[in-house]
C-alpha positions as CSV (number, residue, x, y, z in Angstrom):
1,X,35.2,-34.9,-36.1
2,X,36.7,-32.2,-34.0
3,X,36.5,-32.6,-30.0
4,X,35.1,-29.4,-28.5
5,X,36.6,-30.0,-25.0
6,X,40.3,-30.7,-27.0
7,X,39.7,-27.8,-29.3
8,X,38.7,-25.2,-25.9
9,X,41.5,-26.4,-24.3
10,X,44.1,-25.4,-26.9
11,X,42.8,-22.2,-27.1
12,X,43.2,-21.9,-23.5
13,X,47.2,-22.8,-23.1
14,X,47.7,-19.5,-25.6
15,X,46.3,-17.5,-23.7
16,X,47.6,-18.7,-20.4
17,X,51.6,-18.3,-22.2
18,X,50.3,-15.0,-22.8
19,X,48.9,-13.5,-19.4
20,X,52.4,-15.5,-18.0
21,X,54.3,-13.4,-20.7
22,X,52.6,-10.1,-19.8
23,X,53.2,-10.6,-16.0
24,X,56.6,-11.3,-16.2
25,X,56.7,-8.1,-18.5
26,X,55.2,-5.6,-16.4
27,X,56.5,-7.2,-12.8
28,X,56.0,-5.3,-9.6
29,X,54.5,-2.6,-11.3
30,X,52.4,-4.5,-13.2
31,X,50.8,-6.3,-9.5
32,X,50.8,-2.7,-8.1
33,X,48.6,-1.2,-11.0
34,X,46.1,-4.4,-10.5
35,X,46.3,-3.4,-6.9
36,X,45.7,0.3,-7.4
37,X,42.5,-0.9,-9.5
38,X,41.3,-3.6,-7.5
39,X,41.6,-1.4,-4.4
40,X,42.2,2.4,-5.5
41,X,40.8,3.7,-2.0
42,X,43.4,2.0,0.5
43,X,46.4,1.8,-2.6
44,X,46.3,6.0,-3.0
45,X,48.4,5.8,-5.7
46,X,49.3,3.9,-8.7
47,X,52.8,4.5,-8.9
48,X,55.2,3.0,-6.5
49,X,57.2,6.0,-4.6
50,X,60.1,7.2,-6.2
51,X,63.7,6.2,-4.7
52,X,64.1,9.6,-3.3
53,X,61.0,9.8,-1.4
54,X,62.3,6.4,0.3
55,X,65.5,8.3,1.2
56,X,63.9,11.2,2.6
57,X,61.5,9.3,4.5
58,X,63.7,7.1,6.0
59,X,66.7,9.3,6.4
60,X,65.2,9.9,10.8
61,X,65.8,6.6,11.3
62,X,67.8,5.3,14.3
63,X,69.0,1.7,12.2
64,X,70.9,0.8,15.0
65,X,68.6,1.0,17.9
66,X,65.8,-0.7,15.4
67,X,64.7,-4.0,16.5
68,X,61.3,-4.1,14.7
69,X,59.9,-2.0,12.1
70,X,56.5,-2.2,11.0
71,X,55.0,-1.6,7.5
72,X,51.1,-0.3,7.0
73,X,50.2,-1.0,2.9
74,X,53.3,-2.3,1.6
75,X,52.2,-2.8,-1.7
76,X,54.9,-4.7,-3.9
77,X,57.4,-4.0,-1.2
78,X,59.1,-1.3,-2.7
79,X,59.9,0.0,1.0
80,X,60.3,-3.1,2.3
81,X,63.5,-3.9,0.1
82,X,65.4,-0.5,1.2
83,X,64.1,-1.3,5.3
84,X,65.6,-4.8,4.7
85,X,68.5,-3.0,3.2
86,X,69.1,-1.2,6.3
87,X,68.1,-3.3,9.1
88,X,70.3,-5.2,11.4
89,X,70.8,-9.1,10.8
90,X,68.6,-9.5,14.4
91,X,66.0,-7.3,13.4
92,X,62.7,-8.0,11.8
93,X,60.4,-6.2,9.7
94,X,56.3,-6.7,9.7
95,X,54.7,-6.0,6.6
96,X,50.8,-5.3,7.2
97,X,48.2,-5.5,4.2
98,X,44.6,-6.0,3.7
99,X,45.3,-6.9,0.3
100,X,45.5,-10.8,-0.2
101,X,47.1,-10.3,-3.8
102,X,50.3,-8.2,-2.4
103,X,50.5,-10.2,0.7
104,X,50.9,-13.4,-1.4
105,X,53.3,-11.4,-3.9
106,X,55.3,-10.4,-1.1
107,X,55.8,-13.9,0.9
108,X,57.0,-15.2,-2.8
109,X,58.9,-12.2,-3.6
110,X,61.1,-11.2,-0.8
111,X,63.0,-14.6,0.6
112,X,64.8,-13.1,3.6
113,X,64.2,-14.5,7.2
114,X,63.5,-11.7,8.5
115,X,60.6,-10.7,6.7
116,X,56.9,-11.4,7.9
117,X,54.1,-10.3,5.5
118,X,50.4,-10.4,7.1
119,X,47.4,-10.4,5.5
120,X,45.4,-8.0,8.2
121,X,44.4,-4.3,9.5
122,X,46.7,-1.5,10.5
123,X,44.5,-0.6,13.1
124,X,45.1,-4.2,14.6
125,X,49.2,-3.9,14.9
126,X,48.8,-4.3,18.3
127,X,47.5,-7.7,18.1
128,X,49.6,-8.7,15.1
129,X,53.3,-7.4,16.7
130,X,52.4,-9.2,20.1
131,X,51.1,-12.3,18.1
132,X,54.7,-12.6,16.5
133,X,56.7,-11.7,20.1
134,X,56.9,-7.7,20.0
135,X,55.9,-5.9,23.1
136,X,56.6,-2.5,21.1
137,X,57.5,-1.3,17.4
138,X,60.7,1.1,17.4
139,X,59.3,2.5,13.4
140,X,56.0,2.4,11.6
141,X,55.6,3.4,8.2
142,X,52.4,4.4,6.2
143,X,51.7,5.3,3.2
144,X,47.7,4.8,3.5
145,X,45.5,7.5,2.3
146,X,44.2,8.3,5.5
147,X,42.0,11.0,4.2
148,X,40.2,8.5,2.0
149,X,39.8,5.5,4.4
150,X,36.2,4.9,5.8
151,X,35.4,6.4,8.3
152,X,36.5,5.9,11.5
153,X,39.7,3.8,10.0
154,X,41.9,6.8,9.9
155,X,41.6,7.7,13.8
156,X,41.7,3.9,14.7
157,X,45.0,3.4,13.3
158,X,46.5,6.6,13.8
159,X,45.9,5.6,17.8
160,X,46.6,2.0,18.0
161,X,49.8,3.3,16.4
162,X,50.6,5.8,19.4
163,X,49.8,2.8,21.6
164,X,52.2,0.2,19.2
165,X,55.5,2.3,19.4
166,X,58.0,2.7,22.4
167,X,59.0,5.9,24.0
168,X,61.0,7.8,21.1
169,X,59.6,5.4,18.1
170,X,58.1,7.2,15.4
171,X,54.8,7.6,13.1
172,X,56.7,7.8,9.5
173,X,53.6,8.7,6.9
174,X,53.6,10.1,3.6
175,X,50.5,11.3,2.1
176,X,49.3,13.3,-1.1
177,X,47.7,15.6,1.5
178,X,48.1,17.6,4.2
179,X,44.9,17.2,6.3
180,X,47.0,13.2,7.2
181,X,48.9,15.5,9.8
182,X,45.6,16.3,11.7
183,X,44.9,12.4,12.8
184,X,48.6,12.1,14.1
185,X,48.2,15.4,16.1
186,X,45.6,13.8,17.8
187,X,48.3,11.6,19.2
188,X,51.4,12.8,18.2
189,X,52.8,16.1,20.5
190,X,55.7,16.1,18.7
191,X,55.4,16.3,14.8
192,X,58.3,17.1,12.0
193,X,57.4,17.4,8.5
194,X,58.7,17.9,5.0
195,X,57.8,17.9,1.1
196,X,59.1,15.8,-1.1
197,X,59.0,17.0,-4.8
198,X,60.4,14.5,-6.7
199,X,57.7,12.0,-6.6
200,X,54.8,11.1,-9.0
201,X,52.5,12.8,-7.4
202,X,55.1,15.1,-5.0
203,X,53.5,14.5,-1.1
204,X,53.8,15.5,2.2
205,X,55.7,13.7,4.9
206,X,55.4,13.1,8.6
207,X,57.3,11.6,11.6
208,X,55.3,11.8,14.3
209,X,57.4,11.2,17.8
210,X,56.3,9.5,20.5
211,X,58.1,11.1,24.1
């Protein structure tokens, strides 16, 4: 007589090989499409931005004078690998993220010392630089949807931000649309901005200066 328990069970491993299989398959982008649909109104997009977009939006940086850099939605890190790239040996980057699934992604993923990944709110980076012994962020980057975020959210983090960076840090954001550039003017005097085409969709980008 067949065991039922035994029988479930072996039909179970299969499947397990299978989902394994499939994850190793699809990788990053496979985590960032579950992220996308799990979460499709902090994501914004579900595919990763495109090498060039990294390279224009991180072509104002001062690498040098960059002791920490701070993340807002990193996804499956696919900024967080060029910013490690980049960085000096003493500097350290902060990855924020509300999503629990990247967060533990990333901590698995990225095996460099001076990576921190934290489960937690952009509009508390305040709390979370000082908490890992930052008086200031020299960078931020965002890729949030700001126009999609509850309300309230967008304005929140656009001013703790201000508040987070030192004198001549910058506000690096790239959105799908323009309207993102009205929450930094709230804080940000001094703005620059670009296009960037070659991207799936193309989007907008902002370095907001803080004097």
């Amino acid at each position: 007589m067949t065991n039922p328990r035994a029988q479930a069970q072996s039909n179970v491993a299969p499947i397990r090989k299978i989902r394994e299989r499939l994850k190793r398959f699809f990788g990053p982008w496979g985590m960032f499409v579950r992220g996308f649909i799990k979460h499709p109104v902090m994501v914004g997009s579900i595919v990763p931005s495109s090498p060039t977009l990294i390279r224009h939006m991180l072509k104002p940086v001062d690498w040098k004078n960059t002791k920490l850099f701070v993340e807002y939605g990193p996804g499956v890190g696919t900024f967080c690998r060029p910013v490690l790239e980049k960085m000096a040996g003493d500097a350290t980057l902060i990855a924020i993220d509300t999503n629990e699934d990247f967060i533990d992604y990333l901590r698995k993923d990225i095996r460099d010392s001076r990576f921190v990944a934290v489960h937690g709110s952009a509009a508390d980076v305040e709390e979370i630089i000082a908490a890992h012994g930052f008086a200031h962020a020299d960078y931020i980057l965002s890729g949030l949807p700001f126009s999609t975020l509850p309300a309230g959210v967008g304005p929140a983090i656009a001013a703790a931000t201000h508040r987070a960076l030192r004198p001549g840090g910058a506000f690096l954001v790239y959105q799908f649309r323009a309207r993102a550039r009205d929450f930094l003017a709230a804080h940000f005097k001094r703005i620059d901005d670009a296009f960037e085409w070659v991207n799936v969709p193309p989007c907008f980008l902002f370095w907001g200066w803080k004097d």
